[in-house]
N, CA, C and O atoms as a GROMACS GRO file, in nm:
protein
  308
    1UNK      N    1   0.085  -0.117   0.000
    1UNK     CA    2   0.000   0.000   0.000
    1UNK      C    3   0.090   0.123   0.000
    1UNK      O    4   0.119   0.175   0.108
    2UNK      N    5   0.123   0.159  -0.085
    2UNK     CA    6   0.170   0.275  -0.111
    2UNK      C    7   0.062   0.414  -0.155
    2UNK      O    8  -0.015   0.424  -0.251
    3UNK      N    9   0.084   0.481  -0.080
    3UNK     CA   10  -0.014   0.618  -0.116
    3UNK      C   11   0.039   0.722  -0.073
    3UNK      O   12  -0.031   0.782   0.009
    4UNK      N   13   0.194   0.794  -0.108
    4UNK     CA   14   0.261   0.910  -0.098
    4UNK      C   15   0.129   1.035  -0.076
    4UNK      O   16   0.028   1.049  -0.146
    5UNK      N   17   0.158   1.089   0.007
    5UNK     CA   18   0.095   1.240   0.029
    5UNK      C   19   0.191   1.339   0.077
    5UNK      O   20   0.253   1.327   0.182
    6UNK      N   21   0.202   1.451  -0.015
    6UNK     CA   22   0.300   1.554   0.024
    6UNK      C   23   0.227   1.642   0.110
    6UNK      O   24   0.107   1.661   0.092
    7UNK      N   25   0.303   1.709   0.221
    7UNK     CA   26   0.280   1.782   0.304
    7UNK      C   27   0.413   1.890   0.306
    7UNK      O   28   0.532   1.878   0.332
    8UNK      N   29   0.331   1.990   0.268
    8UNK     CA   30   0.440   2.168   0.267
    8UNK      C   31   0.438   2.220   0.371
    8UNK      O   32   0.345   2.298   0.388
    9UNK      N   33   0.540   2.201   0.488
    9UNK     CA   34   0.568   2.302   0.592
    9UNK      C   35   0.593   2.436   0.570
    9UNK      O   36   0.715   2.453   0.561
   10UNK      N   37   0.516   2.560   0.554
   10UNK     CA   38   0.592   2.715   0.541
   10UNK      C   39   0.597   2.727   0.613
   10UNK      O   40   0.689   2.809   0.611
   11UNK      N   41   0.562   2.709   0.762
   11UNK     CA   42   0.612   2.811   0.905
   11UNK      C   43   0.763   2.763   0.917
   11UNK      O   44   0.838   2.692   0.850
   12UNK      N   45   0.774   2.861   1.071
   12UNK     CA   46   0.906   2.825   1.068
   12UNK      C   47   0.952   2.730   1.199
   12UNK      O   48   1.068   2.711   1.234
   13UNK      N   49   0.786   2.657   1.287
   13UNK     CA   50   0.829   2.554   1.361
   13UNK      C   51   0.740   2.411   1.313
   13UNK      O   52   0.665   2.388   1.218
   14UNK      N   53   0.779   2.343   1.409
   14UNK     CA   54   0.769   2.211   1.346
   14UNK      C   55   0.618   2.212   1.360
   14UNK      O   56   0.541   2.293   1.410
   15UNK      N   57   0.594   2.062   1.280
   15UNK     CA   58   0.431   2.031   1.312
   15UNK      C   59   0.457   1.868   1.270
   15UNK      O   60   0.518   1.803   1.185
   16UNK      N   61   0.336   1.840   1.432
   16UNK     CA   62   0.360   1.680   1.384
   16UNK      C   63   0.241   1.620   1.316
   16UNK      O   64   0.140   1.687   1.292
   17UNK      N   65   0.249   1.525   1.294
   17UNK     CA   66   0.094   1.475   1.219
   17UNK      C   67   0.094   1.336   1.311
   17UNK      O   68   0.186   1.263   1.346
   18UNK      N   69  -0.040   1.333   1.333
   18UNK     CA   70  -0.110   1.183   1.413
   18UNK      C   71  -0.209   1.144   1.342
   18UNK      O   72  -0.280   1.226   1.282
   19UNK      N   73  -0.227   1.025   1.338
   19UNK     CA   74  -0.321   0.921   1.327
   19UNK      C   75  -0.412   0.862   1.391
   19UNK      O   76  -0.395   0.751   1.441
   20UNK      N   77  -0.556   0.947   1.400
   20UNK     CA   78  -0.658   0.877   1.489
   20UNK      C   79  -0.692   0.764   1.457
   20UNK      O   80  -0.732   0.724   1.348
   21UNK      N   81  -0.668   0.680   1.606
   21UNK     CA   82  -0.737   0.514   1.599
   21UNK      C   83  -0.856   0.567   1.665
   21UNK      O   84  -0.890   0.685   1.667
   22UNK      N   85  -0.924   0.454   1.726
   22UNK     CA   86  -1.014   0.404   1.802
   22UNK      C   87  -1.020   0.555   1.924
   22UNK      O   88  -1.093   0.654   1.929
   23UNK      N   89  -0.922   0.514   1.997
   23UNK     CA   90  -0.959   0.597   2.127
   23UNK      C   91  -0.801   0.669   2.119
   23UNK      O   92  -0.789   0.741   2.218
   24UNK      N   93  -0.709   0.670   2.055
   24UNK     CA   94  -0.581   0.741   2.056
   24UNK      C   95  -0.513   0.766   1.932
   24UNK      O   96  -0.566   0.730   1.827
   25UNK      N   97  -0.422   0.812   1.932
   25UNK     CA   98  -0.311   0.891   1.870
   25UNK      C   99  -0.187   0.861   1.816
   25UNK      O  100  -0.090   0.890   1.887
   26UNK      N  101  -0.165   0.811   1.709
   26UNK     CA  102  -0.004   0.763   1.682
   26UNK      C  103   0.076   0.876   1.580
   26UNK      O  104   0.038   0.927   1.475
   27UNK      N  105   0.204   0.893   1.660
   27UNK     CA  106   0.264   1.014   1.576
   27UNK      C  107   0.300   0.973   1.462
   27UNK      O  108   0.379   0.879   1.460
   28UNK      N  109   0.261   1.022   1.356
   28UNK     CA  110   0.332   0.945   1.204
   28UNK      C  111   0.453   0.998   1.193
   28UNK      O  112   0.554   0.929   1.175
   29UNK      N  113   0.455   1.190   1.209
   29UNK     CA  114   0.578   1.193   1.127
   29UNK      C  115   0.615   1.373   1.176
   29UNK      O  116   0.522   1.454   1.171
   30UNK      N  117   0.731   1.410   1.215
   30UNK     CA  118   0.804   1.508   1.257
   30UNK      C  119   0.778   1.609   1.146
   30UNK      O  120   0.830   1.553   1.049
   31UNK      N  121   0.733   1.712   1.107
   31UNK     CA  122   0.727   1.763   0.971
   31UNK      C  123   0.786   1.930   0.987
   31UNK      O  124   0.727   2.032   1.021
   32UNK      N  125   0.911   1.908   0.953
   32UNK     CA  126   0.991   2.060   0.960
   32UNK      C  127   0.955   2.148   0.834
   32UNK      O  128   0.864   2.117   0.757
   33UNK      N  129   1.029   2.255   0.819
   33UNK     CA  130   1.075   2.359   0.714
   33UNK      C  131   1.000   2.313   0.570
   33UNK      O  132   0.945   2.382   0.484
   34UNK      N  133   1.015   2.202   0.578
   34UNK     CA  134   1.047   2.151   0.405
   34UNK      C  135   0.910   2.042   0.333
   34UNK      O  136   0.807   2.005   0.390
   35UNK      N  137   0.941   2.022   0.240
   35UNK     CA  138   0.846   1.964   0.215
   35UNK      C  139   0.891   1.832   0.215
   35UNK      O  140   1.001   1.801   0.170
   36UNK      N  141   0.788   1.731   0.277
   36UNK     CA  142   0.802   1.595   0.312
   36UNK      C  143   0.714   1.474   0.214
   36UNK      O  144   0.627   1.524   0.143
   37UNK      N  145   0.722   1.387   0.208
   37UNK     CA  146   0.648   1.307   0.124
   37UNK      C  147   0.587   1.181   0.231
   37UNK      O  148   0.700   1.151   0.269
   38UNK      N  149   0.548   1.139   0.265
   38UNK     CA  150   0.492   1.034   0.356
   38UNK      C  151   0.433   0.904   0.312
   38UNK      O  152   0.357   0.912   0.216
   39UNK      N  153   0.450   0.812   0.352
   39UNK     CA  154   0.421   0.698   0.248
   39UNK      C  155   0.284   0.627   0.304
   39UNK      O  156   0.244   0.677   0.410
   40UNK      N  157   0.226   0.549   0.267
   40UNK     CA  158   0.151   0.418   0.330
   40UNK      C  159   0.030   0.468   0.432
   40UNK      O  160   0.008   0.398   0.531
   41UNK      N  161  -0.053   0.598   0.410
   41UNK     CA  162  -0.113   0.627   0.483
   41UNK      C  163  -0.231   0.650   0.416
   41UNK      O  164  -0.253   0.757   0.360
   42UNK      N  165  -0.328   0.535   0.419
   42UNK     CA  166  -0.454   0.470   0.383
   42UNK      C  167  -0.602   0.642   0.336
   42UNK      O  168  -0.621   0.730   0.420
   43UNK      N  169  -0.651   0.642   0.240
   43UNK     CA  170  -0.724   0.731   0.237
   43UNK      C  171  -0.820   0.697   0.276
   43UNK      O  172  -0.861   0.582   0.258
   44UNK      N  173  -0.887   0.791   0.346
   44UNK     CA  174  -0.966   0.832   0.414
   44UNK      C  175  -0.971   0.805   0.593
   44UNK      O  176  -1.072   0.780   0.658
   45UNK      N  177  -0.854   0.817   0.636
   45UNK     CA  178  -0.762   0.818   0.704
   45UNK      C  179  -0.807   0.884   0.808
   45UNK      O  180  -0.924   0.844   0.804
   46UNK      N  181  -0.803   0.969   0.915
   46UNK     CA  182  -0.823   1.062   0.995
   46UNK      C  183  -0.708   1.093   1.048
   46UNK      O  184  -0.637   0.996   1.073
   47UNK      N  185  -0.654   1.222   1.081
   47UNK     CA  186  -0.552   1.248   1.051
   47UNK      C  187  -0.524   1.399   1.116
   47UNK      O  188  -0.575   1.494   1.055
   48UNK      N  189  -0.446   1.427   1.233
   48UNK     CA  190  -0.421   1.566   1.318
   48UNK      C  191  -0.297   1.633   1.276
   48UNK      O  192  -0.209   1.551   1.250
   49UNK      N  193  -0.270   1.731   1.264
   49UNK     CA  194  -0.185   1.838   1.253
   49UNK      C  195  -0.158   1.917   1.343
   49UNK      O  196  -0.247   2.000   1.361
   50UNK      N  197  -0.062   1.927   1.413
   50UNK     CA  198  -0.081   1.977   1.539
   50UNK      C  199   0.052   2.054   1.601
   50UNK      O  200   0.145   1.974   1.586
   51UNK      N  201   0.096   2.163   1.658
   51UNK     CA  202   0.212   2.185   1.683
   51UNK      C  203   0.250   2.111   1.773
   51UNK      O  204   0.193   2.002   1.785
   52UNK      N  205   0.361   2.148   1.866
   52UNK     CA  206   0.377   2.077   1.988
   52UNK      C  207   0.540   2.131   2.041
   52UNK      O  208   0.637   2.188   1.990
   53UNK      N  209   0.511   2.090   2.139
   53UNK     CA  210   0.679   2.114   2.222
   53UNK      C  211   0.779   2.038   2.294
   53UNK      O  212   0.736   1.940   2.356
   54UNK      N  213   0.869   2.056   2.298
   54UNK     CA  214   0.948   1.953   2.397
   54UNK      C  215   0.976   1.978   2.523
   54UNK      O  216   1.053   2.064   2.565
   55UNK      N  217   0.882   1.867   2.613
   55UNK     CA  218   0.962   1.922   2.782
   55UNK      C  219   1.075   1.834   2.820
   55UNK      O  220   1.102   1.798   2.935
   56UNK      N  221   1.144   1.800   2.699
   56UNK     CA  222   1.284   1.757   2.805
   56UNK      C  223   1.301   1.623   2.793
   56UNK      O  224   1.412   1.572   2.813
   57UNK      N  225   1.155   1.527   2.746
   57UNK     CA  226   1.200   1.416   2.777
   57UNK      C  227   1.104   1.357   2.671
   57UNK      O  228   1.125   1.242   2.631
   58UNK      N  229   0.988   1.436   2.619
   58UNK     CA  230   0.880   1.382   2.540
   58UNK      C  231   0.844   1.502   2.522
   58UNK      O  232   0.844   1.595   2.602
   59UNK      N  233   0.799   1.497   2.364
   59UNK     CA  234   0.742   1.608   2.280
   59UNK      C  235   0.558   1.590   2.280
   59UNK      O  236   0.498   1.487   2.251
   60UNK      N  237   0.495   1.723   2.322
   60UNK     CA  238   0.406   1.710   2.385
   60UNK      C  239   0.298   1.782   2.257
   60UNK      O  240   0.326   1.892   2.208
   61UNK      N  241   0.206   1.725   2.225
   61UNK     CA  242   0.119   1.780   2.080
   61UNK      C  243   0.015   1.885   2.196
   61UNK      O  244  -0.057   1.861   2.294
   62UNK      N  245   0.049   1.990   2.132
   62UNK     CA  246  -0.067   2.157   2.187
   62UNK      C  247  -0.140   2.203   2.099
   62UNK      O  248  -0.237   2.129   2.112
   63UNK      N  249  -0.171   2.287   1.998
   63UNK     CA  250  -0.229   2.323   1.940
   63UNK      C  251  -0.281   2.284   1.804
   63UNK      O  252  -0.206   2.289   1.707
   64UNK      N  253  -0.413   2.243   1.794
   64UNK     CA  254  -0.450   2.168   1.651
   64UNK      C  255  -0.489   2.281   1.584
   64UNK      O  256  -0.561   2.375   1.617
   65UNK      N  257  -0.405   2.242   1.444
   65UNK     CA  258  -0.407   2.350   1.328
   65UNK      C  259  -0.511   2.298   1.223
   65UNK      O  260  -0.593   2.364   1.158
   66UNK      N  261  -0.479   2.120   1.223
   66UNK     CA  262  -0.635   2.074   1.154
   66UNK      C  263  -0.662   1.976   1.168
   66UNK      O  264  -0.589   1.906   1.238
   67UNK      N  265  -0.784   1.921   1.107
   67UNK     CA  266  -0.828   1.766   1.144
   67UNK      C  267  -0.864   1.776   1.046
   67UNK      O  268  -0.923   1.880   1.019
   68UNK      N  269  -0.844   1.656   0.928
   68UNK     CA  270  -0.967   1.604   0.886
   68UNK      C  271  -0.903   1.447   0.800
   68UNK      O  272  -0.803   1.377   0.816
   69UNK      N  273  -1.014   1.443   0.709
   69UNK     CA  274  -0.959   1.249   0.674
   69UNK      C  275  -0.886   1.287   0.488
   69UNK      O  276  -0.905   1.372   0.402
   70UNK      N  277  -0.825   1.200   0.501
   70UNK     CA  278  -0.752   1.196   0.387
   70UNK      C  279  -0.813   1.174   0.266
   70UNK      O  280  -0.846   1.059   0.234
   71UNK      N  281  -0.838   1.297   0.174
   71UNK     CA  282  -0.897   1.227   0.040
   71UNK      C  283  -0.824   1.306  -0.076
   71UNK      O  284  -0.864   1.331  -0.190
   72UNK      N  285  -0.708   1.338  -0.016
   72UNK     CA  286  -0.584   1.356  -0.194
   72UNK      C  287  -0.486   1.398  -0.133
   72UNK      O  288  -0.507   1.430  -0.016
   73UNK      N  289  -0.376   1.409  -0.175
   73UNK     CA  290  -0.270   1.367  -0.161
   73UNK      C  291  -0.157   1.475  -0.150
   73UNK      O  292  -0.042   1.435  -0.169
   74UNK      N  293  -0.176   1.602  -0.122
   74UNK     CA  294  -0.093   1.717  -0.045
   74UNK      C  295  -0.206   1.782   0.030
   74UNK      O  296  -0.328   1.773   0.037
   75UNK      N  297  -0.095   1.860   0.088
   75UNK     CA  298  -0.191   1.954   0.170
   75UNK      C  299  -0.052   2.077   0.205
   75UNK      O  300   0.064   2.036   0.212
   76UNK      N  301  -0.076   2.181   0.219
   76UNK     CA  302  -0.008   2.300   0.255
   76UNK      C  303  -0.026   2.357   0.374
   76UNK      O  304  -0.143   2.372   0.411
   77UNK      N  305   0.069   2.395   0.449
   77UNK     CA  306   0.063   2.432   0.609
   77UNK      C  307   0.166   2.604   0.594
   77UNK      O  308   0.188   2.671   0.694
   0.00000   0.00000   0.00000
């Protein structure tokens, strides 16, 4: 299952992306500066964007920039 989706970081801090299951959250992917390509991530997907920070020991997701489910294959931030 391959299904590349590009994602364009323009700010200038990071943003991570998660994967809603059932009742939680899996971080897919660190998404800096640049533009990233991401592989294997099923459409129609559900799917968070979210900033976040580091306290030291674990990077902590704060502010959601978006939600929604996957139905093509970039998106711009």
């Amino acid at each position: 299952m391959k299904n590349p989706i590009r994602f364009s970081n323009k700010n200038k801090q990071k943003l991570f992306i998660y994967h809603y299951y059932d009742n939680s959250m899996f971080q897919l992917c660190e998404l800096s500066q640049n533009e990233t390509t991401i592989l294997n991530i099923p459409f129609y997907s559900h799917i968070a964007i979210k900033t976040g920070y580091d306290n030291g020991n674990y990077i902590i997701p704060a502010e959601t920039i978006m939600e929604t489910y996957i139905d093509k294959n970039y998106f711009i931030f």
